[in-house]
C-alpha positions in Angstrom: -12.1 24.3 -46.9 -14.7 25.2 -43.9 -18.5 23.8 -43.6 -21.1 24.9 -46.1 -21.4 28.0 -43.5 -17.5 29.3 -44.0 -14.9 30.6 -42.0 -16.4 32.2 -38.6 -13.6 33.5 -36.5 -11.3 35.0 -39.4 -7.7 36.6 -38.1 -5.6 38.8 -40.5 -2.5 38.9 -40.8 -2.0 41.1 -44.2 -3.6 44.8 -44.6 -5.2 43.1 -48.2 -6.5 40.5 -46.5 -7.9 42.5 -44.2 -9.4 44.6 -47.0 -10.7 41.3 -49.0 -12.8 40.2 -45.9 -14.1 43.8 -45.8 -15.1 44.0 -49.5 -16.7 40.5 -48.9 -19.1 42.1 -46.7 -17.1 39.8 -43.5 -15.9 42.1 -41.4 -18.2 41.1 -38.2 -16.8 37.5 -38.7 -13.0 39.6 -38.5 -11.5 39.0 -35.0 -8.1 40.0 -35.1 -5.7 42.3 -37.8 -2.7 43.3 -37.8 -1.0 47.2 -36.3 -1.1 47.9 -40.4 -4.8 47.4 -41.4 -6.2 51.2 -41.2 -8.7 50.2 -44.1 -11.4 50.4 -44.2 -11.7 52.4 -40.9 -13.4 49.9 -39.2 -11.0 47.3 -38.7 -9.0 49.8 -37.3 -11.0 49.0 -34.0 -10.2 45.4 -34.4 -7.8 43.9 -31.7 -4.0 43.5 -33.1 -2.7 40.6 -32.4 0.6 41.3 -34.9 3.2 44.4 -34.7 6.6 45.2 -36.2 9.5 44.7 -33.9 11.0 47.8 -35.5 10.4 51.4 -35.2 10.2 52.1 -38.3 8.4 55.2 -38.1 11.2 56.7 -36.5 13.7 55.7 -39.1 15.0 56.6 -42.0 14.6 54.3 -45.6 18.4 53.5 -44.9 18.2 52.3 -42.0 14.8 50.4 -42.3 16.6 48.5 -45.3 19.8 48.1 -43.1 17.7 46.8 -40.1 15.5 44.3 -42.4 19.0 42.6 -44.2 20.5 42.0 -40.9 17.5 40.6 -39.1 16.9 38.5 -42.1 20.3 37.5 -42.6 20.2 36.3 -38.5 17.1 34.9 -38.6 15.3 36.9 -37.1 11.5 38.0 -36.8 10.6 41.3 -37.8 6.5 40.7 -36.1 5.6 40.0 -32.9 2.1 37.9 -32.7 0.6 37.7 -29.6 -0.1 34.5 -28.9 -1.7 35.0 -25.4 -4.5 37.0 -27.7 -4.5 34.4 -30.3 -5.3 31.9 -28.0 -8.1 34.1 -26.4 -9.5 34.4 -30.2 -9.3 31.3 -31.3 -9.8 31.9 -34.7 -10.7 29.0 -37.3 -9.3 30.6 -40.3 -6.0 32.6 -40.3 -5.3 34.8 -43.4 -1.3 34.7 -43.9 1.0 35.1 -47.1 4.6 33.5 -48.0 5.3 36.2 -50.3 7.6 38.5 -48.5 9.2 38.4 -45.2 9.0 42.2 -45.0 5.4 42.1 -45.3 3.8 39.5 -42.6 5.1 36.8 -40.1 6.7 33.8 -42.1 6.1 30.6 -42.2 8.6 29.6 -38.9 6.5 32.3 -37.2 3.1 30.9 -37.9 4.3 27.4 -37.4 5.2 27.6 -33.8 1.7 29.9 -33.3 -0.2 26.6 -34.5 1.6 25.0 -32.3 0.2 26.8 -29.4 -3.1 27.0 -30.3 -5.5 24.5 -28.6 -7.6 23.9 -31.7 -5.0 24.7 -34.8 -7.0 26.9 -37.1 -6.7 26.3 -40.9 -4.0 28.4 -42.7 -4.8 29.8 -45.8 -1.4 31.2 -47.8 -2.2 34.1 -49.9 0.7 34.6 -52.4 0.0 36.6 -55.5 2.3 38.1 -58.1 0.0 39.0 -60.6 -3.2 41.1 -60.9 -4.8 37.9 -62.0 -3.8 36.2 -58.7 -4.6 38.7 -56.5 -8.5 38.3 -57.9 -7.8 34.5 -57.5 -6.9 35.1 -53.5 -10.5 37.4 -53.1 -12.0 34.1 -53.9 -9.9 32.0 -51.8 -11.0 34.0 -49.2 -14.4 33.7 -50.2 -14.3 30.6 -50.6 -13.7 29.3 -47.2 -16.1 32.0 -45.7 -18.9 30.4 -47.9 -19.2 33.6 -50.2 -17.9 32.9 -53.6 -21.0 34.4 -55.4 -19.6 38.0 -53.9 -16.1 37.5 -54.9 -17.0 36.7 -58.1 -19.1 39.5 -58.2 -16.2 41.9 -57.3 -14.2 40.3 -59.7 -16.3 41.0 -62.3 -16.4 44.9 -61.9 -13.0 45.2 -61.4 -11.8 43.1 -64.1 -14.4 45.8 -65.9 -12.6 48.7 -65.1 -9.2 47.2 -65.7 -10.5 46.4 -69.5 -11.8 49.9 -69.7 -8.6 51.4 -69.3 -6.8 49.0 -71.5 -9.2 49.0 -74.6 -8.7 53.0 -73.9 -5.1 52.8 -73.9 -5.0 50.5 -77.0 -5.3 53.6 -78.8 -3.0 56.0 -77.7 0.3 55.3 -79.8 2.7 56.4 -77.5 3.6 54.7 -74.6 5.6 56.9 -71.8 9.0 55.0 -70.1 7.6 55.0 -66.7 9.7 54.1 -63.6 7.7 52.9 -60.3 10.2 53.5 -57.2 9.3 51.1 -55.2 12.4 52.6 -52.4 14.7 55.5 -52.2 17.8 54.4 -50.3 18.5 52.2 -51.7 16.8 52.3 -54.8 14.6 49.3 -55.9 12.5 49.1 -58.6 8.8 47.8 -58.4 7.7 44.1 -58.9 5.1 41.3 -58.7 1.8 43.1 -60.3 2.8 46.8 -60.5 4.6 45.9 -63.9 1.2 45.0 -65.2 -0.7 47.9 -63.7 2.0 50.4 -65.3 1.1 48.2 -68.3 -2.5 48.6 -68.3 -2.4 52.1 -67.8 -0.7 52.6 -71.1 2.8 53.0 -69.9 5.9 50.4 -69.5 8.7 50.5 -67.0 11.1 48.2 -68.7 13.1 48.8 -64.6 10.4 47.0 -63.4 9.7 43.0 -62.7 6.6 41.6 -63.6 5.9 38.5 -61.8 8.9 38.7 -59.4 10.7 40.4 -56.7 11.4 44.2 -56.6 15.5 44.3 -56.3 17.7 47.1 -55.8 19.1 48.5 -58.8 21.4 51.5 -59.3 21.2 55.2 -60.1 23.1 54.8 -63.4 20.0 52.3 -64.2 17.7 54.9 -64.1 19.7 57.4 -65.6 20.0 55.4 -68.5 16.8 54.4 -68.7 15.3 58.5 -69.2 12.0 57.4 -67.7 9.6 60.0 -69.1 7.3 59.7 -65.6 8.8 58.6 -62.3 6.1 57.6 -60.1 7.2 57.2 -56.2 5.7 54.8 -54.4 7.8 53.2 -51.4 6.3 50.3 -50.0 4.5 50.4 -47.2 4.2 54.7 -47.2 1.0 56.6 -47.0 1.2 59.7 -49.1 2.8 61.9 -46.2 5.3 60.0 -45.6 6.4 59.6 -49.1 6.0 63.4 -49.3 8.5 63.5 -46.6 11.2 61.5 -48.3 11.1 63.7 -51.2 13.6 65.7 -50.8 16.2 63.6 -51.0 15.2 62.4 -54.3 17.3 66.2 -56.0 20.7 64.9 -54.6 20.8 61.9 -57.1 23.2 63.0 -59.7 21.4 64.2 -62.9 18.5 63.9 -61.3 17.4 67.4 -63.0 18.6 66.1 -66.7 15.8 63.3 -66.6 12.9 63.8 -68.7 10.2 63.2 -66.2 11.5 66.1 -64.2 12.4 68.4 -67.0 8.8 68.0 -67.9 7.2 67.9 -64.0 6.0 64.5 -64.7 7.2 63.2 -60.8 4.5 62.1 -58.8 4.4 60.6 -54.6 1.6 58.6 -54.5 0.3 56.8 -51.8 2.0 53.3 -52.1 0.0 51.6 -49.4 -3.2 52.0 -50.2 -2.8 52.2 -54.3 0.3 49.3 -54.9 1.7 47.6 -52.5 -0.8 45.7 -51.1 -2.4 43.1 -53.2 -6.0 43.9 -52.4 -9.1 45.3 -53.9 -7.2 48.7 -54.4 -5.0 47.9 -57.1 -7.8 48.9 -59.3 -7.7 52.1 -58.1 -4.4 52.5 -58.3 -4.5 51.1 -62.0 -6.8 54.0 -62.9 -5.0 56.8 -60.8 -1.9 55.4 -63.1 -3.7 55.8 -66.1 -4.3 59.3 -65.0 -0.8 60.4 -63.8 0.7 58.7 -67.1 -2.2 59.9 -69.6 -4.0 62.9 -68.2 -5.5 64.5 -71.4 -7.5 61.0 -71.9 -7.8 59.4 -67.9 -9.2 62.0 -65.2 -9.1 61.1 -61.4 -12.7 61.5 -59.5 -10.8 59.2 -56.0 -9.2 60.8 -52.9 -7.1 63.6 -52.8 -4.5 62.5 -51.0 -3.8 59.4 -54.0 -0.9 62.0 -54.7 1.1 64.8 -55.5 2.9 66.4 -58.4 6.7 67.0 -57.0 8.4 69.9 -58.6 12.1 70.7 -57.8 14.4 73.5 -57.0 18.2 72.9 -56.9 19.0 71.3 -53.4 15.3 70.5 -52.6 12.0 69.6 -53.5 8.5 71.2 -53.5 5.5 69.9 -53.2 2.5 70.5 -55.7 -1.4 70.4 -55.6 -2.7 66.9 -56.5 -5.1 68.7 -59.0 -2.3 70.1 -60.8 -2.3 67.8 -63.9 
């Protein structure tokens, strides 16, 4: 933990992280954030001093996954920090996780930075899997910037909305099979706190893995499974980009048998700022959940571009107003 004052020279490494130090009212104490943090819009003026070594906005889901197993399987990085800028920051807090390789440098990676660093910052490891422990990493973060009266603050009004939609949902009998596609090709189903969001919202995707990994699973999976609502949320997507995977999604065999898209209930949503980041916003995406799975009881008063209602034609897909439901 820092001095009575906190953390002064804060570096992210994580686009949540990035957004906790925002909602925590520290983003003039922010140095340096990775090529991923676009939110809020500030910190997209903040120095990067972390990319991807792939192009990956040049590539297709395929060959992102492809790309990721091999490097992984070699040992390989897939972020560049730059340690030049690093050492030009000298930050006295860096915010890192040791969830996911896919998702930030790893451990190796920020071992041999602290080893080049004339005054070796402290390392906090932000790790969550759960709703519950993404609240518990706000005031971590808090914590060592001398600030836990906000987080637990914050904490407080978002554990009151997430109650809010449960006692509502206690009531409703039925409870929609709901499948989270976390990735297309290959398909992988969601994990870590997304299970409990689905949950909360008054649905359950039984795919799903609550506390653990997202794996790849297989097409006769879902097609047994008759989810009711397929939600598509690949990790790391904005809306528009998930919009422009669609497509692909009518070639999976009996894909027009499934209830969800017998019934129009298939939704892109954006993944990045809604799911798969374990920030402040998985409140948000909680409620626009509640809405997409429930809308006669849960409206939706955030962003337009949360998602999109995907109808489909034989051979393709086409997209639908957000304000359809």
């Amino acid at each position: 933990m820092m001095s009575e004052t906190g953390a002064q020279r804060i570096v992210s490494f994580l686009p949540s992280a990035t957004e906790m130090v925002y909602a925590l009212g520290l983003g003039d104490r922010l140095l340096g954030v990775t090529h991923e943090c676009d939110f809020p819009d500030e910190a997209t003026r903040k120095p990067v001093v972390v990319r991807s070594v792939l192009p990956v906005e040049d590539m297709s889901q395929r060959d992102i996954d492809t790309a990721v197993s091999l490097r992984l399987r070699d040992g390989q990085s897939l972020y560049k920090v730059d340690e030049a800028l690093m050492r030009q920051l000298a930050p006295d807090l860096i915010l890192t996780q040791d969830l996911c390789q896919v998702c930030a440098p790893s451990g190796n990676e920020v071992t041999q930075l602290l080893a080049s660093l004339a005054h070796p910052p402290h390392i906090l490891w932000l790790t969550p899997r759960s709703l519950g422990q993404i609240f518990g990493n706000l005031r971590d973060i808090a914590q060592e910037a001398g600030r836990a009266g906000e987080a637990d603050r914050l904490i407080a009004r978002a554990q009151g909305r997430l109650n809010a939609i449960a006692e509502k949902t206690r009531s409703i009998a039925r409870r929609p099979r709901v499948f989270c596609m976390e990735w297309l090709d290959p398909i992988y189903c969601c994990g870590h706190w997304v299970p409990e969001m689905v949950r909360i919202a008054g649905g359950e995707d039984a795919l799903g893995r609550a506390g653990a990994d997202s794996v790849r699973i297989t097409w006769d999976d879902v097609r047994n499974y008759a989810p009711d609502v397929v939600v598509v949320m690949p990790c790391g997507f904005h809306l528009e980009s998930v919009l422009g995977q669609a497509d692909q999604l009518a070639d999976f065999p009996g894909w027009f048998d499934l209830p969800a898209v017998r019934s129009g209930r298939v939704f892109a949503v954006d993944a990045s700022s809604y799911f798969a980041r374990p920030g402040p916003r998985v409140v948000d995406g909680t409620e626009l959940l509640a809405h997409l799975i429930h809308p006669q009881h849960f409206g939706w008063e955030g962003p337009d571009d949360a998602f999109r209602r995907l109808t489909f034609e034989p051979g393709r897909a086409r997209k639908a107003s957000a304000r359809a439901l």
